[in-house]
C-alpha positions as CSV (number, residue, x, y, z in Angstrom):
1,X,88.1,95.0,95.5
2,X,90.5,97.7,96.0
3,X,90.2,97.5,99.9
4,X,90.7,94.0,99.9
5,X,94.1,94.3,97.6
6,X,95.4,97.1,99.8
7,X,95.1,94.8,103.1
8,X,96.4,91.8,101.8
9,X,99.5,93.9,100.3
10,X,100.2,95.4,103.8
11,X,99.6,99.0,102.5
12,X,97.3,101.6,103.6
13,X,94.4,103.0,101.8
14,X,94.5,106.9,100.8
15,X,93.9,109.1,103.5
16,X,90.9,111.3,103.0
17,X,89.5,109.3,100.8
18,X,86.0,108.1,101.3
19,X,86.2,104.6,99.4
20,X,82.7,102.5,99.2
21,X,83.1,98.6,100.2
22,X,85.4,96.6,102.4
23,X,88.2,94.3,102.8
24,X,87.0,91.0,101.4
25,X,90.5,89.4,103.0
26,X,88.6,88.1,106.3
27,X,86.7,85.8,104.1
28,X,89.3,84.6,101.6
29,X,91.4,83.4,104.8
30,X,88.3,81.8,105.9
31,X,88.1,84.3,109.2
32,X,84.8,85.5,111.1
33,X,83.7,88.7,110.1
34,X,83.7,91.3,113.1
35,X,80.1,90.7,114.8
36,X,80.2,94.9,114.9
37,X,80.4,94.8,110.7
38,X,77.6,92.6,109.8
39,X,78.0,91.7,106.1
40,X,75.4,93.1,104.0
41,X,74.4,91.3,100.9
42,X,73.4,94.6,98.7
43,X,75.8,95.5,96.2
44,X,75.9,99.0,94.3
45,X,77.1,100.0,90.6
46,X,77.6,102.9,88.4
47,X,78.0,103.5,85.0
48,X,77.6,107.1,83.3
49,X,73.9,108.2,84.1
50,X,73.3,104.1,85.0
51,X,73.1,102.9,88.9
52,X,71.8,99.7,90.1
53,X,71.7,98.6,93.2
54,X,71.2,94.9,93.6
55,X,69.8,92.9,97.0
56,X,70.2,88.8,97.4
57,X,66.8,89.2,95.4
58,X,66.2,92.0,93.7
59,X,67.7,94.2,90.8
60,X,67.3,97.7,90.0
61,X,68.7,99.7,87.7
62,X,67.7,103.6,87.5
63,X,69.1,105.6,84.5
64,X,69.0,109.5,83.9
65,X,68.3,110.5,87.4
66,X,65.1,108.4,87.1
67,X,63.8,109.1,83.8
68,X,64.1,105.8,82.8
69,X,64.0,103.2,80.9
70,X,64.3,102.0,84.7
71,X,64.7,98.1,85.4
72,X,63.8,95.8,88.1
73,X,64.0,92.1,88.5
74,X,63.2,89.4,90.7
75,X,66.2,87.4,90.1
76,X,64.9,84.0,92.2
77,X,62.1,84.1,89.0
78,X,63.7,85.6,86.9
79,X,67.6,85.1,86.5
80,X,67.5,86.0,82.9
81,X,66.7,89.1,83.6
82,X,63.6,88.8,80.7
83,X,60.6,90.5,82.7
84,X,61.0,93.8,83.6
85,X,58.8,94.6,86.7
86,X,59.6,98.2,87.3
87,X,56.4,99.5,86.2
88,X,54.5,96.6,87.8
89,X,52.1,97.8,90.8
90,X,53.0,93.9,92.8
91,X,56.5,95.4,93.3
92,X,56.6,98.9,94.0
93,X,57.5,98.5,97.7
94,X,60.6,96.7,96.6
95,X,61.3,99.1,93.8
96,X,61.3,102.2,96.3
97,X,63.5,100.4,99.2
98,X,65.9,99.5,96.3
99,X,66.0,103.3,95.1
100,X,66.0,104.6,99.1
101,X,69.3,102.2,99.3
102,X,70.3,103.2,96.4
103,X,70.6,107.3,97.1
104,X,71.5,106.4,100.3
105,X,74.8,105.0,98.4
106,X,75.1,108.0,96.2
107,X,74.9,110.5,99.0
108,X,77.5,108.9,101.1
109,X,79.8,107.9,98.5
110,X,79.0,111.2,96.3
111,X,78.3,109.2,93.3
112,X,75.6,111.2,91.7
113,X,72.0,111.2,91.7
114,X,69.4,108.5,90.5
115,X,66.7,110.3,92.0
């Protein structure tokens, strides 16, 4: 959000700063996106010792560095968010991309550990 407020108000975003996201402004003036940017539909949150890390299916959230009570949710079943399939053995390949996306967030963007 803040990338996309800093372009449409001409300004520049803080130098040295390593800011997660992008400019959202290409879409809102119904533009293409660059074809060297694909958009990615995975979105990433944090909140204390939370982080989830959500796909176009899929929900995870990991709390105290993976200690749990970790949450996972097919949200095409289940957009309640009422079965938690974290533990379940039908999902683990989705649970583990979700959590390899997910430090792969926290690394770049230095936002703590879920692992």
């Amino acid at each position: 959000f803040f990338l996309t407020v800093a372009e449409a108000a001409g300004a520049q975003p803080p130098a040295g700063r390593n800011l997660p996201g992008r400019s959202f402004l290409p879409l809102a003036a119904n533009k293409a996106l660059p074809k060297k940017q694909p958009w990615r539909n995975l979105v990433f949150a944090q909140h204390r010792n939370t982080w989830m890390a959500r796909d176009f299916r899929y929900k995870a959230v990991v709390r105290d560095g993976g200690r749990g009570p970790n949450e996972l949710y097919d949200l095409r079943t289940d957009g309640r968010e009422m079965k938690n399939e974290f533990d379940n053995p039908q999902f683990v390949v989705t649970r583990d991309r979700l959590r390899g996306e997910l430090a792969a967030w926290q690394k770049r963007y230095n936002a703590g550990a879920a692992e």
